[in-house]
Backbone as CSV, one residue per row, in Angstrom:
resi,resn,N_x,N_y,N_z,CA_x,CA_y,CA_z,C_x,C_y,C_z
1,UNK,27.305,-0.875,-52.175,27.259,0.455,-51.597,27.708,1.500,-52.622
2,UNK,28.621,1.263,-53.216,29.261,2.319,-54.441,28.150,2.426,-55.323
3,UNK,27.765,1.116,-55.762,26.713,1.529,-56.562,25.464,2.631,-56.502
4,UNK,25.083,2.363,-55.247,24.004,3.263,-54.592,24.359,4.905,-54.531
5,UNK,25.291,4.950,-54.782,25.886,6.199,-54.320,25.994,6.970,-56.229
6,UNK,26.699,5.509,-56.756,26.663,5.847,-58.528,24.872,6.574,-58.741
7,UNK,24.630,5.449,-58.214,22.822,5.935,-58.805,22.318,6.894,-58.309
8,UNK,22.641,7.455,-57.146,22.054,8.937,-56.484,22.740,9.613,-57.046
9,UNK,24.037,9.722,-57.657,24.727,10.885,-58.184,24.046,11.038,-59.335
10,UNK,23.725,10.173,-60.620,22.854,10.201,-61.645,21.187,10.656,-61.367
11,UNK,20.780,10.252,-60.225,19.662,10.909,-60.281,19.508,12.139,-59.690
12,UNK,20.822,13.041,-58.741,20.669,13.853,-58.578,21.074,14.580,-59.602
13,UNK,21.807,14.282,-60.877,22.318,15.363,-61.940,21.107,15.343,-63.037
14,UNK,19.983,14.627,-62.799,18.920,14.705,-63.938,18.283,15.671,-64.306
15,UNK,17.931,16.425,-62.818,17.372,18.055,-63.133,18.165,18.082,-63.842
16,UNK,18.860,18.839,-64.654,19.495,19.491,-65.503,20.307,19.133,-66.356
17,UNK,19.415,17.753,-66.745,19.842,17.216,-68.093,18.484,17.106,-68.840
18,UNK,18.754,16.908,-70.145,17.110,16.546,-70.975,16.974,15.196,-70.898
19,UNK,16.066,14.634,-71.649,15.588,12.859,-71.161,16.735,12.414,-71.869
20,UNK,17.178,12.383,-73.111,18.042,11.702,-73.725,19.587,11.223,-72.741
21,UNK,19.582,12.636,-72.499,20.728,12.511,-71.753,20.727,11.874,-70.311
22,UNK,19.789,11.643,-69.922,19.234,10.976,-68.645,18.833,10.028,-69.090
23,UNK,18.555,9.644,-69.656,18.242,8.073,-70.521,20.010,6.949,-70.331
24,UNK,20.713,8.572,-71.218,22.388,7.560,-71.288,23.077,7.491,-69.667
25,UNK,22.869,8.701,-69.227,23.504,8.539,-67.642,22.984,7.067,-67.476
26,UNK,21.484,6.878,-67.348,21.178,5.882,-66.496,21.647,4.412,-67.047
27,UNK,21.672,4.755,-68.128,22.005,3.185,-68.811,23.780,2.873,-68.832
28,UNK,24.559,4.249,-68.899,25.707,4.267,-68.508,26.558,3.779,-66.674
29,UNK,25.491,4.039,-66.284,25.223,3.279,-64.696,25.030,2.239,-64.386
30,UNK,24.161,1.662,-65.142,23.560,0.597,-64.900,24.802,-0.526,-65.468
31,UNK,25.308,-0.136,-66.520,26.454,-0.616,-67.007,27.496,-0.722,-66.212
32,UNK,28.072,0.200,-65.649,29.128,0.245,-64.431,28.938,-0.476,-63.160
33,UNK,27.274,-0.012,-62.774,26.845,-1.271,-61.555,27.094,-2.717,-62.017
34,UNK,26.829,-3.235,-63.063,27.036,-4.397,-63.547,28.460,-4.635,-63.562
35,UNK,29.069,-4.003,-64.465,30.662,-4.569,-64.259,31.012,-4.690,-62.974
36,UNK,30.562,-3.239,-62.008,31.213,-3.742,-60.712,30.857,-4.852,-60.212
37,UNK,29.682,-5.171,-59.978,29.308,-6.465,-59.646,29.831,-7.858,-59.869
38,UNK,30.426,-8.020,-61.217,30.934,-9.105,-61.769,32.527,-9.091,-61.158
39,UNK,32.811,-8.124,-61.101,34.682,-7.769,-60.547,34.299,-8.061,-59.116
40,UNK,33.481,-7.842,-58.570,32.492,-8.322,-56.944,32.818,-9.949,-57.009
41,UNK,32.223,-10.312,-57.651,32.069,-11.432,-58.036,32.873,-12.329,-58.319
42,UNK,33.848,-12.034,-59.018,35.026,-12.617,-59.810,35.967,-12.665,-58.279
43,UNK,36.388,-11.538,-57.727,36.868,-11.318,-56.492,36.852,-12.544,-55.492
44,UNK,35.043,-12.720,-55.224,34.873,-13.501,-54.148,34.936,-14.858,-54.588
45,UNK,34.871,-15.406,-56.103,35.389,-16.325,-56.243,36.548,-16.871,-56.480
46,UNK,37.606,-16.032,-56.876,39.052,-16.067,-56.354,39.534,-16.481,-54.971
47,UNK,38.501,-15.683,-54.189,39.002,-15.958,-52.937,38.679,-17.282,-52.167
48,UNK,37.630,-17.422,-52.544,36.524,-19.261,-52.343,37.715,-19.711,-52.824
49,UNK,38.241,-20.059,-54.278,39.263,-20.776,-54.777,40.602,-20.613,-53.774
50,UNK,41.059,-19.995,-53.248,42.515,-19.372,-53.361,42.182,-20.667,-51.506
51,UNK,40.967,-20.246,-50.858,40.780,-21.007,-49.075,40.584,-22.298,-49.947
52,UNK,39.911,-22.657,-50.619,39.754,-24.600,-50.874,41.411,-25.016,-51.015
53,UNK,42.226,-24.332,-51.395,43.283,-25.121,-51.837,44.403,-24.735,-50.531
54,UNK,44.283,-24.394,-50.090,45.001,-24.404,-48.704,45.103,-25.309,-47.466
């Protein structure tokens, strides 16, 4: 959900950037969606780990 919200904020600030710079937003996003994802990730497998051993 954050993510979605990352990516509408970048595509609503594009009007009024040039391509370059809308090039880095987006790839700067796409970067952040990814990390979040993996910290997503990392999270829910902590937590899988943390219930097996109980």
């Amino acid at each position: 959900m954050r993510s979605l919200a990352i990516a509408a904020f970048v595509i609503a600030t594009m009007a009024s950037c040039t391509k370059k710079e809308n090039s880095e937003a987006i790839t700067d996003t796409i970067e952040n969606i990814e990390t979040m994802e993996k910290q997503e990730k990392q999270k829910i497998e902590a937590l899988l780990r943390n219930m097996k051993s109980h």
